[in-house]
C-alpha positions as CSV (number, residue, x, y, z in Angstrom):
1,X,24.3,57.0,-26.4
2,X,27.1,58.7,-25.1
3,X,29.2,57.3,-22.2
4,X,30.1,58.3,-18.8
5,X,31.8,61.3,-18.4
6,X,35.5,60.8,-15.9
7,X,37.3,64.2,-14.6
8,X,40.3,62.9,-15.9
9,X,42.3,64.8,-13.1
10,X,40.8,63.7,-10.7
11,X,41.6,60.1,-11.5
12,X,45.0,61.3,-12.0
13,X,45.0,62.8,-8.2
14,X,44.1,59.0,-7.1
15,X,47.1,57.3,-9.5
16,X,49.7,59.4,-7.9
17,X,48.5,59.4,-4.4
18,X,48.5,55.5,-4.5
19,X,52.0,55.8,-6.2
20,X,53.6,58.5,-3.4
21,X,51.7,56.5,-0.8
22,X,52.5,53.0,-1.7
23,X,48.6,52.1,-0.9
24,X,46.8,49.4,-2.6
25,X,44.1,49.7,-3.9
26,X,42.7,47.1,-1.5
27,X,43.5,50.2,1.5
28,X,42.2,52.7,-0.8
29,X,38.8,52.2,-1.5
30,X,37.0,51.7,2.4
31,X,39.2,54.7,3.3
32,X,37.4,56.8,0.6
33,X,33.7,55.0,0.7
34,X,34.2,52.8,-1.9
35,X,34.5,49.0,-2.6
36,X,37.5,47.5,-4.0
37,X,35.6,46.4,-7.3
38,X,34.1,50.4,-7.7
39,X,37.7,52.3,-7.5
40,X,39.2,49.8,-10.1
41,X,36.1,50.3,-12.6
42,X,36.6,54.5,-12.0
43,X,40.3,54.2,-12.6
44,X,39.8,52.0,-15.9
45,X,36.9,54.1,-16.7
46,X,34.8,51.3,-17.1
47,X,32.3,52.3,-14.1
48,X,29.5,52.8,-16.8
49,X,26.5,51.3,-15.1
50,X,27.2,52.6,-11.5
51,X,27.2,56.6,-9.9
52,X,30.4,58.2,-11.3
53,X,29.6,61.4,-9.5
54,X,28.9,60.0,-6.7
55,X,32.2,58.1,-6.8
56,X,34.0,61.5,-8.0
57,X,32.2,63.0,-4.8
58,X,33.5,60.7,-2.3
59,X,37.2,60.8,-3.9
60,X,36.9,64.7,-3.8
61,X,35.6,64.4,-0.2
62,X,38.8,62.4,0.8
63,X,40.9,64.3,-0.6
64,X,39.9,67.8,0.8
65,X,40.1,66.3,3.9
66,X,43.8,64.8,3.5
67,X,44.2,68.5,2.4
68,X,43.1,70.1,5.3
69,X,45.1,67.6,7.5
70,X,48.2,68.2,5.7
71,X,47.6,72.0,6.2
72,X,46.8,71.7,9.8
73,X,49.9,69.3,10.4
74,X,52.5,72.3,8.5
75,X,50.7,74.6,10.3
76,X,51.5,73.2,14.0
77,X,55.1,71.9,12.6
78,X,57.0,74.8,14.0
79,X,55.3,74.7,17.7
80,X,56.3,70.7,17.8
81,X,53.2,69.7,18.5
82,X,52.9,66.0,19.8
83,X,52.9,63.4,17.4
84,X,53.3,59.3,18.9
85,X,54.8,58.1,21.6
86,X,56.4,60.1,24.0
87,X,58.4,58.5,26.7
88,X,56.3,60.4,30.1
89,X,56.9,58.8,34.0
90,X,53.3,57.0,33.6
91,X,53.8,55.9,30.3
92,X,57.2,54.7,30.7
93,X,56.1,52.5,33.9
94,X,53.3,51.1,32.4
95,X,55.6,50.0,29.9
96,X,57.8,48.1,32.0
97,X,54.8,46.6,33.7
98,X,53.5,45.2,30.4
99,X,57.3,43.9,30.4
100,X,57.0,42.6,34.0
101,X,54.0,40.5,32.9
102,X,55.1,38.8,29.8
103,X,58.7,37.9,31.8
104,X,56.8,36.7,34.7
105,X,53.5,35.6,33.5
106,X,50.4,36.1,35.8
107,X,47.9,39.0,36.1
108,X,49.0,42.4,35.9
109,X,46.5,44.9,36.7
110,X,47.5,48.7,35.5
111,X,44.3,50.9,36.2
112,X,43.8,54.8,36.8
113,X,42.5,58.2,35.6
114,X,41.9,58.3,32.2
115,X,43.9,60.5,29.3
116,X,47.0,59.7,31.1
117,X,48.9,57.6,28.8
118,X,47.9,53.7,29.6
119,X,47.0,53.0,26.1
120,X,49.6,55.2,24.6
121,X,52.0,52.5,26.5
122,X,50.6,49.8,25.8
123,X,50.5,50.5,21.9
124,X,54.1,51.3,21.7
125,X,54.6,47.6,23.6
126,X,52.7,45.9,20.6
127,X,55.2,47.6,18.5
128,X,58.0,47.2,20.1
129,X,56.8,43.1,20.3
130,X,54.8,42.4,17.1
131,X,55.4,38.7,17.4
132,X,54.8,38.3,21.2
133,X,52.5,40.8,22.0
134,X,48.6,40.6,21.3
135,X,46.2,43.5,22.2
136,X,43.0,43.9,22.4
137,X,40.6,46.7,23.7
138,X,36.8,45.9,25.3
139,X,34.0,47.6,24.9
140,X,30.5,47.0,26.6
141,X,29.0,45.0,23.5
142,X,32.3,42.5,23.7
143,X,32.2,42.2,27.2
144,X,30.6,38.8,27.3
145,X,33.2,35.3,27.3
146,X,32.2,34.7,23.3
147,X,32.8,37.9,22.0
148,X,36.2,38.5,24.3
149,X,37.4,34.9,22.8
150,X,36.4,35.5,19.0
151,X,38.4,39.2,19.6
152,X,41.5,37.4,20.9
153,X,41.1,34.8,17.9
154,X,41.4,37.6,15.4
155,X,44.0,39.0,17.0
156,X,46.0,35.5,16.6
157,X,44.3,34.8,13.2
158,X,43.1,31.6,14.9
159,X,39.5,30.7,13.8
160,X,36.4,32.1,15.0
161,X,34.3,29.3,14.1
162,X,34.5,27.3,16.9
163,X,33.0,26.1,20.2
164,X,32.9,28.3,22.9
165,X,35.2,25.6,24.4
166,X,37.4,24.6,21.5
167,X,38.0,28.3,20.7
168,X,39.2,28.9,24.2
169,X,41.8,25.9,24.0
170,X,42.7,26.5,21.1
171,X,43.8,30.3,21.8
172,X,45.4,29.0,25.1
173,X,47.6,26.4,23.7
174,X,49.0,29.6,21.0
175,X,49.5,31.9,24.0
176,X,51.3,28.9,25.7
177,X,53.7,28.0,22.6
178,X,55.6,31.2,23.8
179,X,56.5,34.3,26.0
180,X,52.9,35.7,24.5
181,X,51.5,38.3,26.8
182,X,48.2,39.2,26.2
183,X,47.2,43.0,26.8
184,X,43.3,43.9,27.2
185,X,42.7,47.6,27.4
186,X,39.6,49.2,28.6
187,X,39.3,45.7,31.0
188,X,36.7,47.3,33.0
189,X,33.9,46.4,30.6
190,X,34.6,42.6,30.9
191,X,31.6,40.5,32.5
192,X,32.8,37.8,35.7
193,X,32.5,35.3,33.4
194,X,35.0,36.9,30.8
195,X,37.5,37.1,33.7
196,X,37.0,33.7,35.0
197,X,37.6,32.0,31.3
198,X,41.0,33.8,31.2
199,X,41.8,33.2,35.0
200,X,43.3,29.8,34.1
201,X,45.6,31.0,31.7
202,X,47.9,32.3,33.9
203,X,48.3,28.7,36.1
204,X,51.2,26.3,34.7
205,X,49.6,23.4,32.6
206,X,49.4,20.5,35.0
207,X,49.8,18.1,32.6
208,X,52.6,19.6,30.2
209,X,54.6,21.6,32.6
210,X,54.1,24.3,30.4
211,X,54.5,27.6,32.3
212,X,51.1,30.1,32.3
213,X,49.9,33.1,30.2
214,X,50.6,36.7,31.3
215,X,47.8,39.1,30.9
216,X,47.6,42.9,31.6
217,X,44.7,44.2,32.1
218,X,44.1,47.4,31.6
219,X,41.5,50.1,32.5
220,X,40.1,52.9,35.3
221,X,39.9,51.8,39.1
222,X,36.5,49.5,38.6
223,X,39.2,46.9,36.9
224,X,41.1,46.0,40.5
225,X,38.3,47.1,42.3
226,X,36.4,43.8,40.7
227,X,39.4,42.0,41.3
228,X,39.9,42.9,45.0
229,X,36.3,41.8,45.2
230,X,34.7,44.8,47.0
231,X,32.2,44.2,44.2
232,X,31.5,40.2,44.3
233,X,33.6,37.6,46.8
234,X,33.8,35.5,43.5
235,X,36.1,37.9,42.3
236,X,38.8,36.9,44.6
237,X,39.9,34.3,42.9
238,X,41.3,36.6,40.2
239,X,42.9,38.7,42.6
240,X,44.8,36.0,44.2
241,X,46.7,35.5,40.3
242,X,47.5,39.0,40.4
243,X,51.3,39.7,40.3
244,X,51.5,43.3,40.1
245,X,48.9,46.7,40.6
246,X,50.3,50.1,39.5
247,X,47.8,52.8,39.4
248,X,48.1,55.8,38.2
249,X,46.2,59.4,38.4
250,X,46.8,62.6,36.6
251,X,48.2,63.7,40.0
252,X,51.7,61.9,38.9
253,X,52.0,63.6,35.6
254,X,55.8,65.2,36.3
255,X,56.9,68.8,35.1
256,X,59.5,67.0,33.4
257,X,57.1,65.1,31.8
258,X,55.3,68.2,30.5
259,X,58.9,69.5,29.5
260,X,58.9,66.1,27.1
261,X,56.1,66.9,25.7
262,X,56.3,70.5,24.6
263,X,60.1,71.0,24.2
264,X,59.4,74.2,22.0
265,X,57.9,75.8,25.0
266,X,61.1,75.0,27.0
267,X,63.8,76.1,24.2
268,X,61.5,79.7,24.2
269,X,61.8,79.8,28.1
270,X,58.0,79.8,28.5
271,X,57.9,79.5,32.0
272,X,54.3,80.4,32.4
273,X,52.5,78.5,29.6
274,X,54.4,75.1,30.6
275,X,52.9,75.9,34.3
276,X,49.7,76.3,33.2
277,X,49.8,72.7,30.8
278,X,51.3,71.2,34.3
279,X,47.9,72.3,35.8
280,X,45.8,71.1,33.4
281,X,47.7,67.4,33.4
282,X,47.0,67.2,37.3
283,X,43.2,68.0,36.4
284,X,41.1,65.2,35.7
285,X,41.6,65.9,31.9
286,X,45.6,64.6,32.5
287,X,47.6,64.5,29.7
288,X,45.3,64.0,26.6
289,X,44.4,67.7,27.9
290,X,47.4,68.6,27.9
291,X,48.0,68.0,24.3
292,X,44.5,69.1,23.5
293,X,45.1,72.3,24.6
294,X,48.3,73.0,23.3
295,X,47.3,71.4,19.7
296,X,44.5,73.6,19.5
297,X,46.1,76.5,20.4
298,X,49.0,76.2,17.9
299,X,46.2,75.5,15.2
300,X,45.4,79.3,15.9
301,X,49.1,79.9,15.6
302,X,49.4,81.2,19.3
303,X,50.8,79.4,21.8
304,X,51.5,81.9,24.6
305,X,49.1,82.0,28.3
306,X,46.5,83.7,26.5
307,X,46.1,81.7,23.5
308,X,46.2,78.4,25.8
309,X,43.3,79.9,27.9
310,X,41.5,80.7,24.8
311,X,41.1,77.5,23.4
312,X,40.6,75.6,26.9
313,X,36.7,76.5,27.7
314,X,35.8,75.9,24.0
315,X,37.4,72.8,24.2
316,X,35.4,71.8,27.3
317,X,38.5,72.1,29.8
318,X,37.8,73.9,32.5
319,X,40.6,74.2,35.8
């Protein structure tokens, strides 16, 4: 019986991508649909009893896409299209408000329109402050006290596997050991009872002396709206630990700050096209819209008014 057939290029594609990339194996194999144990057999050859095609489909699969990517990326390199972190007026101040929080401790609440740069700040905080910074982002199904406590756990590589009560001391006394601040994105989804658990974090330890936790929270205007307790009169407890508001809308994006983001349109002199980003930042779609249009636009290779209008309706923008 004959064995399995390899494409003996194809394995050679994966040996020097890993090498050029410095990726393990271990990194490798989820990001192309694979287990770790699958990859090494196809690399050895070895993968007798399983799918090779299969496997040789999904390695062809990522590739072409990390192709196309590539292409896309060289295409747009010229028109310095935004890549990262780039310093903006809303961005910046969040920033220093994250800063503000873990110097002072207490609550910070930084809410406003969305697309406008919160969690592009508060990324480039964590880092900035690997060791002192932990974030987190919420969504509805982790709203709840249990599942907010078990994300924060990860985060600090503290157990899961604890009591509900245990696992909440347990994170508290890490944030405590120093200037920790804790940043939860997309706050808006937590329950009361999620906010309530943290509340006490932020107090000095009565018995210890040791001083409280800052936490940002982060999110749209429902976050300090809880807090301010239009929603619930229980909510005002919160709102008494809170330190510091800032809230932002799309409204504040500068036309300096659209200058930091598209400097090729400002060394060509193009007045017009930066106006008409500067109009779609102050729209509701803000600054994700911003760099949507413009990254579409220079994937067609056409960056002036009329290739910006183009690509706005398709993309669902509409001023």
């Amino acid at each position: 019986m004959m064995g399995k057939q390899y494409n003996t290029e194809l394995q050679a594609k994966v040996e020097a991508y890993m090498k050029e990339t410095g990726i393990s194996q271990a990194k490798l194999a989820p990001m192309m649909n694979l287990s770790g144990a699958v990859l090494s057999q196809y690399r050895r050859s070895v993968y007798d009893k399983g799918d090779v095609e299969d496997v040789e489909r999904k390695i062809r699969e990522f590739f072409q896409i990390k192709e196309e990517q590539a292409e896309n990326a060289k295409k747009t390199e010229s028109f310095n299209t935004v890549r990262g972190y780039v310093a903006t007026s809303i961005s910046e101040s969040i920033y220093k408000m994250i800063r503000y929080c873990q110097l002072e401790k207490g609550i910070v609440v930084i809410d406003g329109d969305a697309g406008i740069g919160k969690t592009k700040a508060a990324t480039k905080f964590l880092r900035d402050n690997p060791a002192t910074a932990i974030y987190i982002s919420t969504t509805p199904s982790t709203s709840s006290v249990r599942s907010l406590l078990r994300m924060i756990a990860r985060a600090l590589k503290i157990s899961e596997n604890q009591r509900t009560e245990d696992l909440s001391i347990s994170i508290r006394e890490r944030l405590r050991s120093s200037d920790n601040v804790l940043i939860i994105d997309e706050a808006q989804n937590l329950k009361f009872m999620a906010l309530e658990e943290i509340r006490g974090w932020v107090d000095e330890d009565p018995i210890t002396g040791k001083p409280g936790i800052g936490i940002a929270l982060i999110g749209n205007d429902e976050v300090y709206n809880k807090m301010l307790g239009r929603q619930e009169a229980i909510f005002s407890q919160q709102f008494n630990r809170t330190k510091l508001h800032g809230r932002y809308r799309a409204t504040n994006v500068t036309k300096e700050d659209v200058e930091k983001l598209f400097p090729s349109l400002v060394e060509k002199g193009m007045t017009p096209e930066l106006t008409y980003l500067y109009n779609v930042g102050h729209s509701k779609w803000g600054v994700r819209g911003m760099v949507n249009v413009f990254t579409a636009a220079a994937n067609n290779q056409d960056v002036s008014l009329e290739g910006l209008q183009k690509v706005t309706g398709p993309l669902g923008i509409y001023l």
